[in-house]
Residue frames as a rotation matrix with the C-alpha (Angstrom) as fourth column:
UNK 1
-0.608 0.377 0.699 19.62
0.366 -0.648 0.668 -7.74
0.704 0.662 0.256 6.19
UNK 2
-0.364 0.628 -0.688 17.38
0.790 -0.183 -0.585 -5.49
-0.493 -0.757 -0.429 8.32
UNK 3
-0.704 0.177 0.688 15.19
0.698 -0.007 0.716 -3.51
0.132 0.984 -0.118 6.72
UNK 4
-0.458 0.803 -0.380 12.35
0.597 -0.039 -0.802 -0.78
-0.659 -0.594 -0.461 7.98
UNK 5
-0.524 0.701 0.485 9.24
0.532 -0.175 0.828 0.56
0.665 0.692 -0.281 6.14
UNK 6
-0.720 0.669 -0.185 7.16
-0.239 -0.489 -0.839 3.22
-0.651 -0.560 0.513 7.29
UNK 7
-0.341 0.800 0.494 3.37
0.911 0.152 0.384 2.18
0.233 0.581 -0.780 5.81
UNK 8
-0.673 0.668 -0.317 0.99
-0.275 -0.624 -0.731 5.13
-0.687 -0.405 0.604 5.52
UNK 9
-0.642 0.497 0.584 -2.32
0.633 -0.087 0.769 4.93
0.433 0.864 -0.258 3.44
UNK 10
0.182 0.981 -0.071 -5.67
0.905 -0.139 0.402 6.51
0.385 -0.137 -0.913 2.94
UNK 11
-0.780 -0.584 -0.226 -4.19
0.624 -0.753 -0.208 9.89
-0.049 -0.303 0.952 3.47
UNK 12
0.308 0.935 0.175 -6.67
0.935 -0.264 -0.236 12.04
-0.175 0.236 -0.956 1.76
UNK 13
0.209 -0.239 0.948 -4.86
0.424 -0.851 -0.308 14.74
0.881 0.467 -0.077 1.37
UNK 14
0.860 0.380 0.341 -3.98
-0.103 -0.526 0.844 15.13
0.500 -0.761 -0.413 4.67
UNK 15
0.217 -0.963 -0.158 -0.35
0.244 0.210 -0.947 15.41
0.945 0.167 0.280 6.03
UNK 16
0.641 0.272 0.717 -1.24
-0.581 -0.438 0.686 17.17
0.501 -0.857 -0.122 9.41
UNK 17
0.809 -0.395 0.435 0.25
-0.172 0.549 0.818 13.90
-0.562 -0.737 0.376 11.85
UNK 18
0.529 -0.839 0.128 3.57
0.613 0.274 -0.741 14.16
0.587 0.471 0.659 9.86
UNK 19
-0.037 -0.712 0.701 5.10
-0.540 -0.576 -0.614 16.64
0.841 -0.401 -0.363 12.60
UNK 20
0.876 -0.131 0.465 4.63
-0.343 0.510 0.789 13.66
-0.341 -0.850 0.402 15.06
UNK 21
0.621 -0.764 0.172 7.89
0.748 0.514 -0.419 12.55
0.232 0.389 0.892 12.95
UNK 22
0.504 -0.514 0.695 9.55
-0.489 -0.832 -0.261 16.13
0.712 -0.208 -0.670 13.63
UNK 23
-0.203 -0.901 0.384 12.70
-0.790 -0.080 -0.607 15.01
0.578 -0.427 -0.696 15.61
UNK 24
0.831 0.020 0.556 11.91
-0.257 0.900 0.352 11.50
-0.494 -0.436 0.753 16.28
UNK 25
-0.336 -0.936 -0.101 15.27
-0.740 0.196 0.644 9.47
-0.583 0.291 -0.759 16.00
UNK 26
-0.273 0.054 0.961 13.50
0.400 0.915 0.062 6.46
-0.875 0.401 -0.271 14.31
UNK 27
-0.117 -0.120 -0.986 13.87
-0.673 -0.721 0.167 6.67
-0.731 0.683 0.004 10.92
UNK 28
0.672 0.276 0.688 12.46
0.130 0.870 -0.476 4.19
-0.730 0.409 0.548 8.13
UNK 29
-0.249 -0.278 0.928 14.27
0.795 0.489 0.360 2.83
-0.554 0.827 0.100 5.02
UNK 30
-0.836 0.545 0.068 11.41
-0.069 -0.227 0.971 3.89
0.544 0.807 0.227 2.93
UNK 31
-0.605 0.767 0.214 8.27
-0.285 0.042 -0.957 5.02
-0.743 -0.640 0.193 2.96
UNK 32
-0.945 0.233 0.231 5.17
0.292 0.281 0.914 3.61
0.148 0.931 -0.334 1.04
UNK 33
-0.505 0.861 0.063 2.05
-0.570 -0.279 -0.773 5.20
-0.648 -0.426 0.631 0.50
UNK 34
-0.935 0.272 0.228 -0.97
0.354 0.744 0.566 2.70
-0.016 0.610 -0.792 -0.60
UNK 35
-0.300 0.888 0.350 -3.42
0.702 -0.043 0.711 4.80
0.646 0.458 -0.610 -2.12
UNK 36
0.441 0.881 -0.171 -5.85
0.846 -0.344 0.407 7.43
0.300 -0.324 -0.897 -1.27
UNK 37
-0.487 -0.861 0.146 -2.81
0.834 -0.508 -0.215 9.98
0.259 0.017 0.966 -1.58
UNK 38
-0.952 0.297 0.072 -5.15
-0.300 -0.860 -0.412 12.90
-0.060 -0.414 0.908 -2.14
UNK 39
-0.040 0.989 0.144 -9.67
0.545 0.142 -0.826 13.11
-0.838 0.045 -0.544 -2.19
UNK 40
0.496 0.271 0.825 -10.33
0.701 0.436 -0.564 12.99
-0.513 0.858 0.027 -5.47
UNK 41
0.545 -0.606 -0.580 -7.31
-0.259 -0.779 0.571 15.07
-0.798 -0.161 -0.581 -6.29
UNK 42
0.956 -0.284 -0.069 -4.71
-0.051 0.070 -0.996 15.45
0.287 0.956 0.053 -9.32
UNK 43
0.466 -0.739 0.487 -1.48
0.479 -0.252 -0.841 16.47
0.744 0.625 0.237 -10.34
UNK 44
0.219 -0.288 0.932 -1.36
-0.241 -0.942 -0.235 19.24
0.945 -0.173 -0.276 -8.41
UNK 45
0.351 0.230 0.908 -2.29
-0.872 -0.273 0.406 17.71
0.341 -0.934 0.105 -4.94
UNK 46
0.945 -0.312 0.100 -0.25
0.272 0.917 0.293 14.77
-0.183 -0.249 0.951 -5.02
UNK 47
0.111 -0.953 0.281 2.59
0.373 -0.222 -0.901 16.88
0.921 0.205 0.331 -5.57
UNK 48
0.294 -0.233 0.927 2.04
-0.750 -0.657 0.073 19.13
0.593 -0.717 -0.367 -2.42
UNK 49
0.820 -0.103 0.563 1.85
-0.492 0.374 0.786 15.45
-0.291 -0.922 0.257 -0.13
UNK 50
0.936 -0.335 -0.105 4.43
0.271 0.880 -0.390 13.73
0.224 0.337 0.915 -1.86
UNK 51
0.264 -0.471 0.842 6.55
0.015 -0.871 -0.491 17.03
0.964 0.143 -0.222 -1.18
UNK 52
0.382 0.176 0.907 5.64
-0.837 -0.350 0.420 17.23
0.392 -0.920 0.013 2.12
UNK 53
0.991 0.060 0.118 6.24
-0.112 0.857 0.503 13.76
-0.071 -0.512 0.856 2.86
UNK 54
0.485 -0.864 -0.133 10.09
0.661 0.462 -0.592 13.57
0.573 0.199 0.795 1.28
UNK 55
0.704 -0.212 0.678 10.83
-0.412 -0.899 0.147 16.40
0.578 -0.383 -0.720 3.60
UNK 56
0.100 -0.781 0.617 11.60
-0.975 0.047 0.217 13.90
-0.199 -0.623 -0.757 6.16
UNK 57
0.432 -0.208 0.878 11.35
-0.027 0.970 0.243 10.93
-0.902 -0.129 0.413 4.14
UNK 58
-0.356 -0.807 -0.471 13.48
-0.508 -0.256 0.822 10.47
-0.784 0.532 -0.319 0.77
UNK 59
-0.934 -0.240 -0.266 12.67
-0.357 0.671 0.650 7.67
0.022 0.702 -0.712 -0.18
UNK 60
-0.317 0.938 0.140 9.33
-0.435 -0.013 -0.900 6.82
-0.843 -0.346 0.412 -0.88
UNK 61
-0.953 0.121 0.279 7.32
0.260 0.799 0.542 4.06
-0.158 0.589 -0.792 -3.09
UNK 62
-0.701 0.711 -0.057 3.73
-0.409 -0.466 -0.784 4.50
-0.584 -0.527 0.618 -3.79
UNK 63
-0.834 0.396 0.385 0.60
0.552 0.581 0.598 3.58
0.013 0.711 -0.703 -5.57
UNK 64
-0.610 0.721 0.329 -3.06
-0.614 -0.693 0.379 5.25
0.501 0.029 0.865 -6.16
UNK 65
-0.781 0.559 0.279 -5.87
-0.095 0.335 -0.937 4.75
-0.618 -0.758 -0.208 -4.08
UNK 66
-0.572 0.361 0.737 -9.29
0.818 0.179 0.547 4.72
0.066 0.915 -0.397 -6.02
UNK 67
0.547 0.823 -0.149 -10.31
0.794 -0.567 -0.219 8.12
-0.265 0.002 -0.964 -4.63
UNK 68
-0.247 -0.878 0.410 -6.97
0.428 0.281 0.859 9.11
-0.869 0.388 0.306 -6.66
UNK 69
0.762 0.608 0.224 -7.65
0.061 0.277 -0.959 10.25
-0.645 0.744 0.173 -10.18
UNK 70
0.677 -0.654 0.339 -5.43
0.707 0.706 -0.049 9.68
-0.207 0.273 0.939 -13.00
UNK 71
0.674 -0.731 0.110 -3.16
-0.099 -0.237 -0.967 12.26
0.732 0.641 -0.232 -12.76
UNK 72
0.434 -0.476 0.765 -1.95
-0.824 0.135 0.551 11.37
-0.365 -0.869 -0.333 -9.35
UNK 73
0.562 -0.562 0.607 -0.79
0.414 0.826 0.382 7.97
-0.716 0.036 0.697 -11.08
UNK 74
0.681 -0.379 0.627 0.50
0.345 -0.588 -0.731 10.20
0.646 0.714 -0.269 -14.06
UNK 75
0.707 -0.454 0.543 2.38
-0.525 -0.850 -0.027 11.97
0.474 -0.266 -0.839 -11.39
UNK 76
0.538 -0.603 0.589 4.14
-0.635 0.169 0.754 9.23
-0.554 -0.780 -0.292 -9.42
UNK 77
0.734 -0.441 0.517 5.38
0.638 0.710 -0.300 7.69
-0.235 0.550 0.802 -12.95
UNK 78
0.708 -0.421 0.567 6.62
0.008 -0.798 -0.603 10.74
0.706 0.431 -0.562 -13.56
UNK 79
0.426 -0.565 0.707 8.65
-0.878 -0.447 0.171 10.78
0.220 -0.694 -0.686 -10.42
UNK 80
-0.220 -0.906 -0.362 9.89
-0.418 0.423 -0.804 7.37
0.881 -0.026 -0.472 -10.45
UNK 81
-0.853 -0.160 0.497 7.89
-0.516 0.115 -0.849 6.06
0.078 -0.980 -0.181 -7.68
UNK 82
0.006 1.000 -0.021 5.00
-0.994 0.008 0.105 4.38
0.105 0.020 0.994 -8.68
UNK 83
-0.874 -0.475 0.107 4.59
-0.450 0.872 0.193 0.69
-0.185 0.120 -0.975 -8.08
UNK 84
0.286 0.936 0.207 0.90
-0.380 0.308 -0.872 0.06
-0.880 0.171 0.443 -9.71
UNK 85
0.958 -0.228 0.172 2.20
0.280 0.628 -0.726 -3.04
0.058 0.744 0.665 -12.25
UNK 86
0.484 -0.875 0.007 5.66
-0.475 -0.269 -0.838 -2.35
0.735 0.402 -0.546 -11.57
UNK 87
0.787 -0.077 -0.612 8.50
0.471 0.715 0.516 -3.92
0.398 -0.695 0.600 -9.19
UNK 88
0.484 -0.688 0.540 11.45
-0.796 -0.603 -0.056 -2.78
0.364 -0.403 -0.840 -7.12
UNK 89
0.564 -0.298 -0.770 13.97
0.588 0.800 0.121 -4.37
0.580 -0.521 0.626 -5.72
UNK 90
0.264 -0.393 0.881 15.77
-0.801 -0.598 -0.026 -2.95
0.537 -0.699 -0.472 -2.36
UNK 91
-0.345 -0.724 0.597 18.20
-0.934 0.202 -0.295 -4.80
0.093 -0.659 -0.746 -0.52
UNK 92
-0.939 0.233 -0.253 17.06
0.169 0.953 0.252 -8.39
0.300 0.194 -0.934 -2.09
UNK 93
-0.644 0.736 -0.210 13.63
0.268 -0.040 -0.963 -7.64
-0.717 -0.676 -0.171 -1.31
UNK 94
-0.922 0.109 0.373 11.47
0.293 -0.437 0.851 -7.05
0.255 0.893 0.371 -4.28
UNK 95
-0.434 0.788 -0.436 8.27
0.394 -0.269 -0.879 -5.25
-0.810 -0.554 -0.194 -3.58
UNK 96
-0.869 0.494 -0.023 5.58
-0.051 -0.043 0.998 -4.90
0.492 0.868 0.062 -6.28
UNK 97
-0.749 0.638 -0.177 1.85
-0.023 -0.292 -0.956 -3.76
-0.662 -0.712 0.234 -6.57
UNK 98
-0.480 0.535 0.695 -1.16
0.619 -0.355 0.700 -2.90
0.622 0.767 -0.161 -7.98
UNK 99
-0.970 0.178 0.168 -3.33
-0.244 -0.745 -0.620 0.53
0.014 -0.642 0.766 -7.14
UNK 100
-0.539 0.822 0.184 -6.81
-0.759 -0.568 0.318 1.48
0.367 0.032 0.930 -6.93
UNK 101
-0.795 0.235 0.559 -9.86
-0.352 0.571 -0.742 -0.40
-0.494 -0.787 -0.371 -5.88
UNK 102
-0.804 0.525 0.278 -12.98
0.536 0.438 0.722 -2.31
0.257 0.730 -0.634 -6.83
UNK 103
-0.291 0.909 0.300 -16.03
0.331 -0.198 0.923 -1.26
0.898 0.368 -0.243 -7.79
UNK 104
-0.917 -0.225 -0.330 -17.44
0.338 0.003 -0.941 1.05
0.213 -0.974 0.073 -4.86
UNK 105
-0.104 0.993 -0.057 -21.06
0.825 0.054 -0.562 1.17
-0.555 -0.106 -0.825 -3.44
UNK 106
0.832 0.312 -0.459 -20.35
0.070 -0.879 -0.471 5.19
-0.551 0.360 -0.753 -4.79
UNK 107
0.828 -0.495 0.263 -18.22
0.560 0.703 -0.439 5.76
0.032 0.511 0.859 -7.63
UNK 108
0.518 -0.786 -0.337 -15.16
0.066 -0.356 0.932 6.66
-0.853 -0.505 -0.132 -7.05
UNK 109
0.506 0.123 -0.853 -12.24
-0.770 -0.380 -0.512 7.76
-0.387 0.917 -0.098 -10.09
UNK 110
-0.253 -0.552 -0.795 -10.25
-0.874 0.482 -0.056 4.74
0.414 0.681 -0.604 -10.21
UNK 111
0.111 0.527 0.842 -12.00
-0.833 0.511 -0.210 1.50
-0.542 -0.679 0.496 -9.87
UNK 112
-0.595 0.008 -0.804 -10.90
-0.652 0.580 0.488 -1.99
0.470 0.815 -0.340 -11.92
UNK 113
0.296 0.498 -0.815 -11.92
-0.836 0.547 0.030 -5.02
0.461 0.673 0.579 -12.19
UNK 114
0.400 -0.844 0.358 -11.03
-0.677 -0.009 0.736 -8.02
-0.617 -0.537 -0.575 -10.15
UNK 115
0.838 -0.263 0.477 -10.42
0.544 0.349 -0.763 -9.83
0.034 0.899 0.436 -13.87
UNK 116
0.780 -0.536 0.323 -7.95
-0.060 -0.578 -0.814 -6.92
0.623 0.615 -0.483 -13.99
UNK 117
0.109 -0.933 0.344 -6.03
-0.973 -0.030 0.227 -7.29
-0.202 -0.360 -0.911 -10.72
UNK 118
0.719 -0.230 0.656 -5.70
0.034 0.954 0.297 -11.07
-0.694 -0.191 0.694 -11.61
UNK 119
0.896 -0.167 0.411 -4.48
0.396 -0.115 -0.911 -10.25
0.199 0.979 -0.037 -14.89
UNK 120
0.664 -0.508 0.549 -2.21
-0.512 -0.844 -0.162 -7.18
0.545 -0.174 -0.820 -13.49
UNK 121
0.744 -0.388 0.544 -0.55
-0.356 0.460 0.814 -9.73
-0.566 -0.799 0.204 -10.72
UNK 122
0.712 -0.228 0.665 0.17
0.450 0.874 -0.181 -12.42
-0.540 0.428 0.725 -12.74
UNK 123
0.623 -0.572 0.533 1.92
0.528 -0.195 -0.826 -10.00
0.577 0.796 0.181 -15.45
UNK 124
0.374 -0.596 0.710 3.89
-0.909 -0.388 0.153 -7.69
0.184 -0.703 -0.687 -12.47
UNK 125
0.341 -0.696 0.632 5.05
-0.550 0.398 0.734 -11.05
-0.763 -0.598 -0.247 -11.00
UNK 126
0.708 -0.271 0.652 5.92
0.640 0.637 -0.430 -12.88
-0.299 0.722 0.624 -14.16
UNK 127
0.746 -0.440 0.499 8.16
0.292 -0.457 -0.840 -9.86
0.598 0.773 -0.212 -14.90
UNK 128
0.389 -0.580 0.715 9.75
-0.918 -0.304 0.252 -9.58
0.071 -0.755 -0.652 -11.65
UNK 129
-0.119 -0.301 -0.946 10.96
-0.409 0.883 -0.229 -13.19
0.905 0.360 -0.228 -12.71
UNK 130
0.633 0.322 -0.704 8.83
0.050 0.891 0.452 -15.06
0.772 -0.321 0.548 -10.08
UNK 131
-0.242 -0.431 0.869 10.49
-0.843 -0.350 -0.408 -13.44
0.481 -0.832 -0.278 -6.37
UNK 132
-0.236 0.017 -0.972 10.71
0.675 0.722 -0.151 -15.94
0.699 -0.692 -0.182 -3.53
UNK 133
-0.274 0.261 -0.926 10.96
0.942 -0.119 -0.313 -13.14
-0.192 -0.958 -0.214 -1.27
UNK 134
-0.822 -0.043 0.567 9.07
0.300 -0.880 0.367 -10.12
0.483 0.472 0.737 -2.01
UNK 135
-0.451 0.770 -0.450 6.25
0.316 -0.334 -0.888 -7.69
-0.834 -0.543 -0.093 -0.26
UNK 136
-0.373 0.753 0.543 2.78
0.927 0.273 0.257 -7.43
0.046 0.599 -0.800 -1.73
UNK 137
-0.863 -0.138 -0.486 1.53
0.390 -0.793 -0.467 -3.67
-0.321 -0.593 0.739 -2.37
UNK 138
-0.572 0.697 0.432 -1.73
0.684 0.115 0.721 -2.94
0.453 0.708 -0.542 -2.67
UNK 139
-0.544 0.635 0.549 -4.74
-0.839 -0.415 -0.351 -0.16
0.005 -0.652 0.759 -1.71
UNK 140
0.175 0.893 0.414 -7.35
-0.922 0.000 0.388 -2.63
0.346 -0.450 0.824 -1.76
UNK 141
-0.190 -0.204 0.960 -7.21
-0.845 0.533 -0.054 -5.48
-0.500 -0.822 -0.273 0.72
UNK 142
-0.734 0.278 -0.620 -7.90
-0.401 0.560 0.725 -9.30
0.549 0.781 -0.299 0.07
UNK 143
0.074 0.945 -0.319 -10.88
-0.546 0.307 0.780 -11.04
0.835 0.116 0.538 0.45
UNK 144
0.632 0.479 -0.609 -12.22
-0.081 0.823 0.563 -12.50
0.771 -0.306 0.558 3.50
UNK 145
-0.269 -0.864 -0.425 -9.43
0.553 0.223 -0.803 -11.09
0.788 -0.451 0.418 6.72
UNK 146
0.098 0.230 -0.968 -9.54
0.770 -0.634 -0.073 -8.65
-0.631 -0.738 -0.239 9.50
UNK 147
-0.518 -0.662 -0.542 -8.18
0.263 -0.726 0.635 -6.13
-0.814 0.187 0.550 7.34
UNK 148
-0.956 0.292 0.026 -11.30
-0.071 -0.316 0.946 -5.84
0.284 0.903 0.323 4.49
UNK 149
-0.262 0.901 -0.345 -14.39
0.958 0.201 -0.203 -5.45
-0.113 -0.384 -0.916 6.71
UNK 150
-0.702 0.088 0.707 -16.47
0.170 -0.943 0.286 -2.53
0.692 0.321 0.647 5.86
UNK 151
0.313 0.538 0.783 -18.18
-0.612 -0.515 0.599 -1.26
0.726 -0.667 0.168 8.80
UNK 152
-0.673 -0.385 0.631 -16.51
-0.689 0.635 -0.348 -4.21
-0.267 -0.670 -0.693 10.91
UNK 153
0.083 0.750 0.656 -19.18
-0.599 0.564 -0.568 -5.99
-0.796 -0.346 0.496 9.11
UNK 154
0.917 0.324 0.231 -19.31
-0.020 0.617 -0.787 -7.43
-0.398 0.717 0.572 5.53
UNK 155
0.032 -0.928 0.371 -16.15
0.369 0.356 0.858 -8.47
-0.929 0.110 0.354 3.80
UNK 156
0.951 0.146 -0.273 -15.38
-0.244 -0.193 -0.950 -6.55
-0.191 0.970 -0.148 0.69
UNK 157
0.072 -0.956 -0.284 -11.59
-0.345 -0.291 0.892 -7.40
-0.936 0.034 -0.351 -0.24
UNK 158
0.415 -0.133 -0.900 -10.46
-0.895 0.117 -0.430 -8.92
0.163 0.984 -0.071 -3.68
UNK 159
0.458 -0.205 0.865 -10.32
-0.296 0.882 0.366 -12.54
-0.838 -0.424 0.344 -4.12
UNK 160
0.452 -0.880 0.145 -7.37
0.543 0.142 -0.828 -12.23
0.708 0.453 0.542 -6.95
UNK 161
0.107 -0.851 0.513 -5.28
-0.841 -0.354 -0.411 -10.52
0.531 -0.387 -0.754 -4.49
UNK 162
0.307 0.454 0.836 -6.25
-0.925 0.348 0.151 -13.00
-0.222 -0.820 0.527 -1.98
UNK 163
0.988 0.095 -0.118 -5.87
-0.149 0.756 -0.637 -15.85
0.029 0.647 0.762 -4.81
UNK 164
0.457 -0.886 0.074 -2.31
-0.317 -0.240 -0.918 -14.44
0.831 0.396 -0.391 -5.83
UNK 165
0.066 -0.217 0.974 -1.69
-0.988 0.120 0.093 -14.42
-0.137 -0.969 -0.207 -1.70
UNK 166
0.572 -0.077 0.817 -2.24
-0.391 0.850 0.353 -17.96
-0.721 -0.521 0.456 -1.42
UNK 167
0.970 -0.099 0.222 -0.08
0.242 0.477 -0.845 -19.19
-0.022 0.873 0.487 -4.78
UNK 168
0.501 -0.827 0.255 2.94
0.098 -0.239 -0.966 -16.89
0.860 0.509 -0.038 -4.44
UNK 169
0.762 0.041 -0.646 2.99
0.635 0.149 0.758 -16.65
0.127 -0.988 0.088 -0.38
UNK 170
-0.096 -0.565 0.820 4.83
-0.062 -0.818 -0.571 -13.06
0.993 -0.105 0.043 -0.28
UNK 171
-0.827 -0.542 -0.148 6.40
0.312 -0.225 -0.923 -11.90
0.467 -0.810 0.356 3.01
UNK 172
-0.832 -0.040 -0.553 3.92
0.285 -0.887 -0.364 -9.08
-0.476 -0.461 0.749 3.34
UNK 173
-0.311 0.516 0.798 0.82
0.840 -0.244 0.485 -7.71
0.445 0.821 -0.357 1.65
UNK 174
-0.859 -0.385 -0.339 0.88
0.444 -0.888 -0.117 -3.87
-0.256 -0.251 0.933 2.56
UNK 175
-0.462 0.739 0.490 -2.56
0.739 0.016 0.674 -2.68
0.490 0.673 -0.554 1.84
UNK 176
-0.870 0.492 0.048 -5.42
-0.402 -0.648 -0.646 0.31
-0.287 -0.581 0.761 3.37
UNK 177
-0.816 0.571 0.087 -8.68
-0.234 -0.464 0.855 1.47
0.528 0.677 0.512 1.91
UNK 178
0.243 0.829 -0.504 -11.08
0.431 0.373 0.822 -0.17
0.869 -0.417 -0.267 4.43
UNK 179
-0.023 -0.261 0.965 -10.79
-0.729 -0.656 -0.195 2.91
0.684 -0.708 -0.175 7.40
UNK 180
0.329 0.220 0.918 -12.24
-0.939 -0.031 0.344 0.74
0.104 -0.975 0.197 10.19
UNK 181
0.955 -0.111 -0.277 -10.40
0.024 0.955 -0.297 -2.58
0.297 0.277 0.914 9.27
UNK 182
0.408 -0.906 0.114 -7.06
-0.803 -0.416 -0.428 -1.56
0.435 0.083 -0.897 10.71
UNK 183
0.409 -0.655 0.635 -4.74
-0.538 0.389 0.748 -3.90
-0.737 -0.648 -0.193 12.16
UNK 184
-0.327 -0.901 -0.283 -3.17
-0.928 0.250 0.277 -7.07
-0.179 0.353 -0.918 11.28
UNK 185
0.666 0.547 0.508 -3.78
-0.469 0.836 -0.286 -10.93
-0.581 -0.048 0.813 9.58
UNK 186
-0.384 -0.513 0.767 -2.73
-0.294 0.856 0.426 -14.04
-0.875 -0.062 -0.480 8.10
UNK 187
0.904 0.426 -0.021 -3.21
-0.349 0.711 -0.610 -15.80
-0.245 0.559 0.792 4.80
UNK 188
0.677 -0.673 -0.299 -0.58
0.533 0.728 -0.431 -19.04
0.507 0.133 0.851 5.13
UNK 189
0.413 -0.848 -0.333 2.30
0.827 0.196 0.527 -17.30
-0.381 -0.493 0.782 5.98
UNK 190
-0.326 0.102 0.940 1.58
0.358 -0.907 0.222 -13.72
0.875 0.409 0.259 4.55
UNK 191
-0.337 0.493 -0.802 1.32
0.783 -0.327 -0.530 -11.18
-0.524 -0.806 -0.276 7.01
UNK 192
0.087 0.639 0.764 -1.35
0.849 -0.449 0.279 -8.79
0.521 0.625 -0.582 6.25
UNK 193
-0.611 -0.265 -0.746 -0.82
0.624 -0.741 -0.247 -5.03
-0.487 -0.616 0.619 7.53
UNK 194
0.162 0.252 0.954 -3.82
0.455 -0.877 0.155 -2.41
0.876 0.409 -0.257 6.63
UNK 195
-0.618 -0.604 -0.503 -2.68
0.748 -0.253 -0.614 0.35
0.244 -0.755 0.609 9.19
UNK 196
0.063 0.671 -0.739 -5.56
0.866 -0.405 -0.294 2.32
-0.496 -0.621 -0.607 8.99
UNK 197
0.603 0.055 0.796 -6.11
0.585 -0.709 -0.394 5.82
0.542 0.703 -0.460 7.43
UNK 198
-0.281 -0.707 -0.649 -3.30
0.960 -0.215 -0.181 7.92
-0.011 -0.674 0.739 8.32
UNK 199
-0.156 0.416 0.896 -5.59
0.163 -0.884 0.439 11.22
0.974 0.214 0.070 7.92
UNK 200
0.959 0.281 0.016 -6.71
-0.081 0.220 0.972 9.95
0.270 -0.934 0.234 11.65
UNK 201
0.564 -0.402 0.721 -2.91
-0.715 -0.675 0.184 9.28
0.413 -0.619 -0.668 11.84
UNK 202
0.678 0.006 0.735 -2.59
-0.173 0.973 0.152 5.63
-0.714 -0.230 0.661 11.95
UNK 203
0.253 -0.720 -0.647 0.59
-0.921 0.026 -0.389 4.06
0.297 0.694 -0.656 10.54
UNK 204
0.965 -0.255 -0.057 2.09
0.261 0.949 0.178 0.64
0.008 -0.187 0.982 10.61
UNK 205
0.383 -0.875 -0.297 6.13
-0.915 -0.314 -0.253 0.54
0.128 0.368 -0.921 10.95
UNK 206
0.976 0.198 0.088 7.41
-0.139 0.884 -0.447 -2.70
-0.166 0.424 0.890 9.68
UNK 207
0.140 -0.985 0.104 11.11
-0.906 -0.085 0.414 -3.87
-0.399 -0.152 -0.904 10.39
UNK 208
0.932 0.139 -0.335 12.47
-0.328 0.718 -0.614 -7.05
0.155 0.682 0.715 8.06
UNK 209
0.178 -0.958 0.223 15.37
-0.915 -0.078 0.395 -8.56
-0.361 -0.274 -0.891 9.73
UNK 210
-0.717 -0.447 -0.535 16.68
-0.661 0.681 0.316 -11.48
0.223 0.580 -0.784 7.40
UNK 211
-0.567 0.791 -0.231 13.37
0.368 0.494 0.788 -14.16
0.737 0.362 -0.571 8.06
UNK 212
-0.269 0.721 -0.638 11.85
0.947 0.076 -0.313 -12.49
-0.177 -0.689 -0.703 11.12
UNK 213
-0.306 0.576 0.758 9.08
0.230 -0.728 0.646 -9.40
0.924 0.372 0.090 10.35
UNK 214
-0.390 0.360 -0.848 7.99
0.866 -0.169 -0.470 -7.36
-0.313 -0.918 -0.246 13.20
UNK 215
-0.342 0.521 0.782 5.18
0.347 -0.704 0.620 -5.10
0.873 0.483 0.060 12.44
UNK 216
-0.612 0.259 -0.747 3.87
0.735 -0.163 -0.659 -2.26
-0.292 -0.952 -0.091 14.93
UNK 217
-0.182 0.759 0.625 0.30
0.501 -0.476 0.723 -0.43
0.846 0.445 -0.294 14.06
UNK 218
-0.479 0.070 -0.875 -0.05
0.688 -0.590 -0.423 3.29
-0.546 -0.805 0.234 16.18
């Protein structure tokens, strides 16, 4: 199996550093966006990037961010692409998620609980009958990594993702929302991948060749 993923989050409505893809031969699988599609945007404006994006990708997976509101998740059920409480499977790989984020210092339109992502895990992986090998998708990060420092300073991630991370030990947890937290970490034998806000352009690309992962964050 070999497998590649283009990651983008934290778009904002911004699609601008998609013509750095304009006649490049490397081509992902699939792409997934985690969250922050448009700034505080509907319907309307999660169609234009989702558009824009299948131009030169097809295939594409996604979830809401919490600066999202709810018809952007309205829209990507509608299209068959949403993976907030839902699963996929692709080429024995199963990849499941939850969107939005907690509570933020300012409020923001979609914000749960982390009662709710424990809840939301537990019932997404109990219905994906309990993967061995599957990739974690999420906008907000877990607790306590490189990847959930807000200003580079105070940890804000979610300790049910984090929880779920250490119990079910996915491949992958795929994740954004913290801009200045980009790169890569570790929890057991999860790699963690927030690539950064791709408004700025930042992307992760993430090849899966039967047990070895090779992630690259530009």
């Amino acid at each position: 199996m070999q497998f590649s993923v283009l990651h983008l989050t934290d778009l904002h409505g911004n699609v601008n550093f998609l013509s750095q893809w304009e006649g490049n031969p490397l081509r992902p699988d699939m792409v997934l966006l985690t969250g922050d599609i448009t700034h505080f945007g509907e319907e309307p404006e999660a169609k234009k990037i989702v558009d824009a994006v299948r131009i030169l990708f097809p295939h594409v997976l996604a979830l809401h961010g919490n600066c999202d509101k709810p018809g952007v998740e309205q829209f990507l059920v509608s299209q068959n692409i949403s993976l907030h409480r839902k699963f996929r499977i692709i080429q024995e790989v199963t990849f499941l998620g939850v969107g939005g984020s907690l509570p933020c210092p300012g409020t923001t339109p979609s914000e749960y609980s982390d009662n709710l992502y424990k809840n939301w895990l537990e019932e997404t992986y109990e219905n994906a009958g309990k993967p061995k090998k599957f990739v974690l998708v999420t906008h907000q990060p877990p607790y306590g990594t490189r990847t959930d420092k807000a200003m580079k300073l105070v940890h804000t991630g979610s300790q049910a993702i984090r929880e779920f991370i250490e119990l079910t030990s996915p491949l992958l947890c795929l994740c954004g929302h913290i801009h200045e937290s980009a790169g890569t970490d570790r929890i057991g034998n999860t790699i963690l991948v927030n690539p950064g806000p791709f408004k700025q352009g930042h992307f992760a690309y993430i090849t899966l060749n039967d047990e070895q992962i090779d992630v690259v964050i530009k």
